[in-house]
Wavefront OBJ file of the C-alpha trace (Angstrom):
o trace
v -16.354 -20.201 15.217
v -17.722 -21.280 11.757
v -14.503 -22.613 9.292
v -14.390 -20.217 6.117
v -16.945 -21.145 3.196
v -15.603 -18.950 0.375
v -12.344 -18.909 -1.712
v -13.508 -20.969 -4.710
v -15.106 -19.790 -8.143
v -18.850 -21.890 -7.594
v -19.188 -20.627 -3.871
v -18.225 -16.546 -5.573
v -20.720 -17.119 -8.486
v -23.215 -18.120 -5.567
v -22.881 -15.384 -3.628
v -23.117 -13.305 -6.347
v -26.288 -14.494 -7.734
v -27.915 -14.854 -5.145
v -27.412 -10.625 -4.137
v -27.895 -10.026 -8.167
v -24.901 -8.690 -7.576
v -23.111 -6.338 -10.441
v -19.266 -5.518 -10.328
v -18.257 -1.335 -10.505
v -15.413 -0.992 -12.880
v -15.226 2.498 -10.829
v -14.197 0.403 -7.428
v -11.828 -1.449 -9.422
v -13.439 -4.757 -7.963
v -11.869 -7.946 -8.641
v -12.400 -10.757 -6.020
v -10.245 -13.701 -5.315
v -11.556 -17.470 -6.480
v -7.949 -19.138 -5.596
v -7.937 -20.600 -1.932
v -4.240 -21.436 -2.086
v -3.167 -17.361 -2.691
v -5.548 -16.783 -0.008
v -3.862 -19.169 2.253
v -0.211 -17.699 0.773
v -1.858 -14.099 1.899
v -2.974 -15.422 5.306
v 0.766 -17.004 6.246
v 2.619 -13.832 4.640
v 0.957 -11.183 6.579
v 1.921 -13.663 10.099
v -1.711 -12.689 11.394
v -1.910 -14.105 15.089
v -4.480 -14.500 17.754
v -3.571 -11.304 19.664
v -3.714 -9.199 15.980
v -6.571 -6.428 15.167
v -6.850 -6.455 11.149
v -7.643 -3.414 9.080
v -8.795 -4.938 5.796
v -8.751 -2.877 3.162
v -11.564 -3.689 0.427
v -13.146 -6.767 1.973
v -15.455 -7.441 -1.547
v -17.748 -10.316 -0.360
v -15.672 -11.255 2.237
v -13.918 -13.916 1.350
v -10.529 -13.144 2.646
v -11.890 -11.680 5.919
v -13.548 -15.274 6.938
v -10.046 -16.488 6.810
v -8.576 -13.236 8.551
v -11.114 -13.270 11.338
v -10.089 -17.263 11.909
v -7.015 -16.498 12.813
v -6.762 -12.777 14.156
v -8.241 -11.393 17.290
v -10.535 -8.825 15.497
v -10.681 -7.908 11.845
v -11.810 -4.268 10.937
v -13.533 -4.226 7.510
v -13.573 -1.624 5.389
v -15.670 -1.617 2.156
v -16.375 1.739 -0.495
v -19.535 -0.029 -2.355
v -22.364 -0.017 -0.346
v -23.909 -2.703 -2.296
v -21.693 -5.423 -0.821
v -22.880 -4.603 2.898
v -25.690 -6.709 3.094
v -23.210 -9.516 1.373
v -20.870 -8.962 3.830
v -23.715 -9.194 6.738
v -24.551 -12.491 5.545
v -20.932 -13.951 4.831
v -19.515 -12.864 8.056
v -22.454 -13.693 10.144
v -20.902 -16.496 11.735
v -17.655 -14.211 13.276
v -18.700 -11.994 15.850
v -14.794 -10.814 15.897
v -15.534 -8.534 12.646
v -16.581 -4.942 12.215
v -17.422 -3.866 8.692
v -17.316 -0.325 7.890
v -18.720 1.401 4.946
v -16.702 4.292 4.161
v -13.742 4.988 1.686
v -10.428 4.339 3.074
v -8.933 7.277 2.349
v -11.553 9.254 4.596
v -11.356 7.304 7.358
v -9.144 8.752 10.657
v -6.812 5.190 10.567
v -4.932 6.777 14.125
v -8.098 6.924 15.781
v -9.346 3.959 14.445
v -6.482 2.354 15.615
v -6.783 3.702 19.255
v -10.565 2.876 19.448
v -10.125 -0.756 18.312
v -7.041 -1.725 19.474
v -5.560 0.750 22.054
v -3.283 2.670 20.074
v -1.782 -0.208 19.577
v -0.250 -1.496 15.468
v -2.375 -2.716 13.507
v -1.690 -5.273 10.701
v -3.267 -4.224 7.489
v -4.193 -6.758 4.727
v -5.902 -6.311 1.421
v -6.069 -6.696 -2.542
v -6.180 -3.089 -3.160
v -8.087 -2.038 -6.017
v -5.125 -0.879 -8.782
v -6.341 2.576 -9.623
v -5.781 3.148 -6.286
v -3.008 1.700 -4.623
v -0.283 4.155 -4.683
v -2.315 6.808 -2.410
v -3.657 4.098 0.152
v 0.055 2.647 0.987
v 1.197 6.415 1.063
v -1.622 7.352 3.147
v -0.922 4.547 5.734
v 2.467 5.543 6.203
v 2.539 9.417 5.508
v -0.066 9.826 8.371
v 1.628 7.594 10.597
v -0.974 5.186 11.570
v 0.610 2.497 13.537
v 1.176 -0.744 11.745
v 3.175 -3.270 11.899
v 2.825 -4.464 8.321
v 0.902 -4.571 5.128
v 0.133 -6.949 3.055
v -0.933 -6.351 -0.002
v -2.385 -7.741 -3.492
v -1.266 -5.529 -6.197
v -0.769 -4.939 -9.555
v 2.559 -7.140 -10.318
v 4.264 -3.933 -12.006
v 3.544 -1.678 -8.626
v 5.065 -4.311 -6.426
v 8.176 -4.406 -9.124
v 8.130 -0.440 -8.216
v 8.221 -0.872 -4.633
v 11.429 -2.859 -4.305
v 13.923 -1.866 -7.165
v 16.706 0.127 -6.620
v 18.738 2.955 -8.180
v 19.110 2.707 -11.799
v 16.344 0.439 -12.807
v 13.749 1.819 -15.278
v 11.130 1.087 -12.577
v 12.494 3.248 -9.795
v 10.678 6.417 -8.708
v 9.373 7.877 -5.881
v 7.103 5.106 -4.688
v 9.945 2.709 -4.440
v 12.267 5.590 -2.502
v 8.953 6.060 -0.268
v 8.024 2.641 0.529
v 11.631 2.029 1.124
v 12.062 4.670 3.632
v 8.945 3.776 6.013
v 9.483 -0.038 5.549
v 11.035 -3.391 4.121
v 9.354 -4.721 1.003
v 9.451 -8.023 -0.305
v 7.244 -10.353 -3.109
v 5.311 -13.230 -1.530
v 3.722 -14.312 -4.993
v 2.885 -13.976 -8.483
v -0.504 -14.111 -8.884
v -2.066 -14.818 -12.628
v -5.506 -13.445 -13.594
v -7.389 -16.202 -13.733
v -7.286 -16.430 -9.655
v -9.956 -13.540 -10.116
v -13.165 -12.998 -10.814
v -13.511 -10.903 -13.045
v -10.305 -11.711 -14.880
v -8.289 -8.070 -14.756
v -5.938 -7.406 -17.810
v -2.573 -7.576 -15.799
v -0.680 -9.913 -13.682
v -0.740 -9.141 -9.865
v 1.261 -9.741 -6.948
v 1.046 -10.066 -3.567
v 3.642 -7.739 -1.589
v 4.815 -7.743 2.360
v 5.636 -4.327 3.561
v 7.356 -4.677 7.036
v 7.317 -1.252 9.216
v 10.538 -0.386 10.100
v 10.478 1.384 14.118
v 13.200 3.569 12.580
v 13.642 4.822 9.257
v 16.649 3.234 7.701
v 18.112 7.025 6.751
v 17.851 10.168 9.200
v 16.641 13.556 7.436
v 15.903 17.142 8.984
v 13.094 17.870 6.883
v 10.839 14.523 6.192
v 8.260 16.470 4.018
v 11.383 18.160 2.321
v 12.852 15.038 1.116
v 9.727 13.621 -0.513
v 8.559 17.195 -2.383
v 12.526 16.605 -3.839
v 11.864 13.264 -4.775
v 8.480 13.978 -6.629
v 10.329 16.964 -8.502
v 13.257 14.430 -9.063
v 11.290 11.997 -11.138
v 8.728 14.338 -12.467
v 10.660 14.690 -15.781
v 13.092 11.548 -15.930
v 14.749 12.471 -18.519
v 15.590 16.016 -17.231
v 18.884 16.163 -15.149
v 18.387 16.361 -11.120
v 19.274 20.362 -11.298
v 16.672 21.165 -13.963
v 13.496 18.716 -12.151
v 14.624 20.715 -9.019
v 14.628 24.262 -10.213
v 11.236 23.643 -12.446
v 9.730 22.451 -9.257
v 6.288 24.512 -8.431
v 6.790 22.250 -4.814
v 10.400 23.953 -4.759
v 11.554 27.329 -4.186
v 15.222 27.153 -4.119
v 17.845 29.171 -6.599
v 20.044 27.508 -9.230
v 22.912 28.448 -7.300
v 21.007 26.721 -3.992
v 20.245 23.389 -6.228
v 23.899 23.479 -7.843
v 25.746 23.644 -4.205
v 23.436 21.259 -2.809
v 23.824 18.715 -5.229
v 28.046 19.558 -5.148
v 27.541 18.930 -1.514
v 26.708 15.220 -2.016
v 29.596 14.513 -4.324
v 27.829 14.713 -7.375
v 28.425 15.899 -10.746
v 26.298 18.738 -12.020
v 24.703 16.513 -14.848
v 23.385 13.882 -12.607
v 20.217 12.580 -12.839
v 17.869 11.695 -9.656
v 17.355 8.147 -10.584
v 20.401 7.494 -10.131
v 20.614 8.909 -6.312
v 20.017 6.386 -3.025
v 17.983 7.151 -0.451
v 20.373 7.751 1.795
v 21.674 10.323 -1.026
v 18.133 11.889 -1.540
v 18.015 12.626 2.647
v 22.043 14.291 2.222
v 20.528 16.453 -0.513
v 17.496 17.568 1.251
v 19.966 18.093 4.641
v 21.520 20.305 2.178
v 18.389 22.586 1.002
v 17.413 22.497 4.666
v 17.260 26.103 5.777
v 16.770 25.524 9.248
l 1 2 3 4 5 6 7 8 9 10 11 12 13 14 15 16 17 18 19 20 21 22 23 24 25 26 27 28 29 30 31 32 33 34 35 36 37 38 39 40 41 42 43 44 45 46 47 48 49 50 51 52 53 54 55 56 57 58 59 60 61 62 63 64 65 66 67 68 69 70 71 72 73 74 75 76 77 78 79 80 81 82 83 84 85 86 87 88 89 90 91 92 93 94 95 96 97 98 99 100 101 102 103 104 105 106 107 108 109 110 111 112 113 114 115 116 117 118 119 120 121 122 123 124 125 126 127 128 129 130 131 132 133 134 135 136 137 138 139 140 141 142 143 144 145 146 147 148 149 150 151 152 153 154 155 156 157 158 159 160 161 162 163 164 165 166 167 168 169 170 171 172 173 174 175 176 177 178 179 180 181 182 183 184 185 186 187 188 189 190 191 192 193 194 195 196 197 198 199 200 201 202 203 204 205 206 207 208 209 210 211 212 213 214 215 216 217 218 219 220 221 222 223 224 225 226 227 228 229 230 231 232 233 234 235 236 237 238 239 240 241 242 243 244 245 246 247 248 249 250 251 252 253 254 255 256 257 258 259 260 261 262 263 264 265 266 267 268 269 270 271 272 273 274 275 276 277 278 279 280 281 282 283 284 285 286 287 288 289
């Protein structure tokens, strides 16, 4: 098996050229040139010999050379179709990759999953385009695809998001969500100038570990995430009003007001200020099973 050739900004422009090769603001493509935050990605996301891969955005490939050196099988999967042939060529010499053109977010992960490695977690590794990243993590975990973790370059304020808690101006429902499928935690800063092109904001490169269990038991999953969303819909609105203004929620003033009494909380409070575990006690509460 052939040693990985890309990672560095001459090798990237070479590529490149040599596909007259033109970046799609619209796929939000920014490719890494550091080989040190590839390596940092590589150790974070504890890939293994006995791992399958689901890499998320693959660009040219340079991240999935080093993936498929030390996983058992890396599957690919790239939106643009222009980078196929690239990614022919670049991953010629690992026959332990399957590329995929398709968008993510249309693509049955489960079944994928069971075709390519028996049902069996996957590990899922990527620098996630940033328009995007909030419905891919969701997706992974809302459709429960088994994974083990994912590990993920994003934008440096979204992995902020991810692991604040109550309180903080950057809580909201993605860090309540995230929090409640699995166990987030930074790996790295990563300035712009480790991509090509150069985006406008800092990025970061987050570990999300899959809890077996969720952390906090709740009747009604779906329940407790349409309360969240109507929660921090209008922040500065108090928990009653973002509830009862819901079009997700159907429940009475006097339903909202007893709910929210029956978690020991004042009438005025306001959802960001509410745990998780508080946010599942609530939605018990509305529960009209």
């Amino acid at each position: 098996m052939k040693e990985p050739t890309l990672g560095n900004p001459q090798e990237t422009i070479a590529v490149l050229q040599k596909y007259n090769f033109a970046f799609q603001k619209k796929f939000g493509q920014n490719f890494l040139i550091d080989p040190r935050v590839l390596e940092k990605i590589i150790k974070a996301a504890e890939i293994t010999e006995d791992d399958c891969v689901l890499e998320i955005g693959p660009g040219i490939g340079t991240m999935t050379q080093h993936l498929a050196c030390a996983a058992k099988k890396v599957i690919a999967v790239e939106i643009d179709r222009a980078l196929i042939p690239i990614l022919q060529d670049t991953l010629s010499g690992w026959d332990n990759v399957k590329i995929i053109n398709e968008d993510v977010m249309k693509v049955d992960l489960a079944k994928l999953a069971e075709e390519e490695n028996g049902g069996k977690p996957l590990k899922v590794v990527a620098n996630l385009p940033y328009y995007i990243t909030t419905p891919i993590i969701m997706g992974l975990f809302e459709n429960h695809v088994p994974l083990k973790s994912i590990t993920v370059m994003v934008q440096k304020e979204v992995a902020d998001r991810m692991q604040v808690g109550p309180g903080t101006k950057d809580y909201g429902a993605l860090s309540l969500a995230v929090q409640y499928y699995a166990k987030p935690y930074i790996v790295a800063n990563v300035p712009p100038n480790c991509f090509m092109p150069r985006p406008k904001v800092g990025s970061a490169v987050i570990r999300l570990e899959r809890y077996e269990e969720p952390p906090v038991k709740v009747k009604d999953e779906k329940l407790m995430f349409r309360i969240i969303r109507a929660s921090f819909n209008q922040r500065r609105k108090t928990l009653a009003n973002g509830l009862k203004n819901s079009a997700e929620l159907d429940f009475t003033k006097e339903e909202i007001a007893a709910a929210i009494a029956g978690i020991g909380k004042e009438p005025g409070v306001r959802g960001e200020t509410l745990t998780l575990e508080e946010f599942a006690r609530l939605a018990d509460e509305l529960s009209r099973d």
